[in-house]
C-alpha positions in Angstrom: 86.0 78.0 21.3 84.4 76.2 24.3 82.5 73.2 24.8 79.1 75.4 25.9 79.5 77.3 23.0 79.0 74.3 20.2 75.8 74.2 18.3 74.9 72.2 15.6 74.6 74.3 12.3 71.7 77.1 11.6 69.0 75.4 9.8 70.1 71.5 10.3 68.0 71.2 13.3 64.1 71.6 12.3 61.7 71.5 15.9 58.7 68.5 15.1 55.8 69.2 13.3 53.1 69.5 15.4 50.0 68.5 13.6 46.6 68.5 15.0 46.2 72.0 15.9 43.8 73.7 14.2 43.8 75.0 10.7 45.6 78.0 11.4 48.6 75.8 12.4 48.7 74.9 8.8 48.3 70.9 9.6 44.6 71.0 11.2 41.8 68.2 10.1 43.4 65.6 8.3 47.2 66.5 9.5 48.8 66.6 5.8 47.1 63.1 5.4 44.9 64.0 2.8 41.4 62.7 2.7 40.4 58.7 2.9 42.3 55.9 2.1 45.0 53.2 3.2 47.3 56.3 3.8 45.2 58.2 5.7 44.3 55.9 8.5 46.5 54.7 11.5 48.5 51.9 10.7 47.8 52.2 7.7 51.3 51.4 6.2 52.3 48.5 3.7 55.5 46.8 4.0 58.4 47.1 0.8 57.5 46.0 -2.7 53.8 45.6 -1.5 51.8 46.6 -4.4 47.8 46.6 -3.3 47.7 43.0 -4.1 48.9 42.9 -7.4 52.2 40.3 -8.5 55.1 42.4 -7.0 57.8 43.4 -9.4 60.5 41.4 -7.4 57.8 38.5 -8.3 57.1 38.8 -11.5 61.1 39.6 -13.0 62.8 35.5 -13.8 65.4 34.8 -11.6 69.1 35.1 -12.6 72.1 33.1 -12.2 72.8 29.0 -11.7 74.5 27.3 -9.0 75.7 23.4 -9.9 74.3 20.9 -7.9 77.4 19.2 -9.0 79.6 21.5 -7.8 80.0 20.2 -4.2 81.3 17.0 -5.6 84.3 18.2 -7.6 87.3 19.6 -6.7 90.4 21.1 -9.0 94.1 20.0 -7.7 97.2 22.0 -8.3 100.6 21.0 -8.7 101.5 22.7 -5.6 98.9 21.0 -3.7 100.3 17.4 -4.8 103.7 19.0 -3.4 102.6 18.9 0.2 101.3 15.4 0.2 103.9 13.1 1.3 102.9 10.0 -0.2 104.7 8.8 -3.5 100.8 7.3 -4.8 98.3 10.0 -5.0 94.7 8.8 -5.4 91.5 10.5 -4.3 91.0 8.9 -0.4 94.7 10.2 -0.4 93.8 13.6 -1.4 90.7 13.6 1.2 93.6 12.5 4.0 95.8 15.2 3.1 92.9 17.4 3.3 93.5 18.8 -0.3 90.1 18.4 -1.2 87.0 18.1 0.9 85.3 14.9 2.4 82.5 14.8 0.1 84.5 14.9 -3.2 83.8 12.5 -5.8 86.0 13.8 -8.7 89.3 15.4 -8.7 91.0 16.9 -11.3 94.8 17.8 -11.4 95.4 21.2 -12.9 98.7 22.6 -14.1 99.8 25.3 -11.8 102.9 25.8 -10.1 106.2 23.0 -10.3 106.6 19.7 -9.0 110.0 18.5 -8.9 109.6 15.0 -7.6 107.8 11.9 -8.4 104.4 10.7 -8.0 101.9 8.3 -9.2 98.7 9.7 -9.9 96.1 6.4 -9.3 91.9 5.8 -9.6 89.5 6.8 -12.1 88.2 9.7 -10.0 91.3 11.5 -10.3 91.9 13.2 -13.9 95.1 15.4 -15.1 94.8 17.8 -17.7 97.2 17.7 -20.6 99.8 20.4 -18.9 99.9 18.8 -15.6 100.3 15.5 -17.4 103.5 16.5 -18.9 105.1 18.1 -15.5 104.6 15.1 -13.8 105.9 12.7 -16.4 108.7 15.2 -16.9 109.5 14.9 -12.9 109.2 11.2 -13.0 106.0 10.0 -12.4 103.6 8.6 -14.3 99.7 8.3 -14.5 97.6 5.2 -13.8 94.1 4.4 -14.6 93.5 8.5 -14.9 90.9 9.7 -17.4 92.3 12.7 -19.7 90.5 15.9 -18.5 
């Protein structure tokens, strides 16, 4: 086999239709247009989901799903997070500094996942611990202050 000997496969390649030419061409007059209408004219093409006018489907289903307004605010803490911060007092503008959780946090909570083996003190009202993470941190040491349950 040679390069000038590769075609493309029998059938796969159909010349243009060449309408316009008189009726014995078999797409004479009206071109396989049919007669009249928004279809039959040039341009005369709608964009997607355009239906004459009428509410659009897209329009008229409800939408679906919810996203929290809240959710920008909050932020979850794991164990292993509280590992890296170096500081013995751990309070939310401590967490921002460390970069645990973002600038515009409000609320943290401290979930349990992963070990901590030394101790810290969790500080502020903005900063909650869940019952688990409670326990591993009183059970390496540290203690909670001012912390709401979460």
């Amino acid at each position: 086999m040679r390069l000038n000997d590769i075609k493309p496969a029998a059938g796969s390649k159909k010349p243009r239709l060449r309408v316009g030419r008189g009726a014995s061409a078999g797409q004479g007059k009206t071109c396989g247009r049919g007669v009249k209408g928004q279809k039959a004219r040039k341009g005369g093409y709608h964009k997607v989901g355009f239906e004459g006018g009428q509410v659009p489907l897209q329009r008229r289903l409800p939408k679906v799903g919810f996203r929290s307004a809240i959710k920008r605010t909050r932020a979850e803490v794991t164990l292993t997070d509280l590992v890296k911060i170096k500081a013995d007092v751990i309070d939310l503008e401590g967490l921002k500094a460390a970069s645990v959780v973002p600038a515009a946090t409000e609320k943290a909570r401290i979930i349990l996942s992963g070990k901590i083996e030394r101790a810290v003190t969790v500080k502020g009202p903005a900063v909650l611990v869940t019952k688990g993470a409670r326990a591993a941190i009183e059970q390496a040491g540290g203690k909670i202050e001012d912390g709401g349950a979460a």
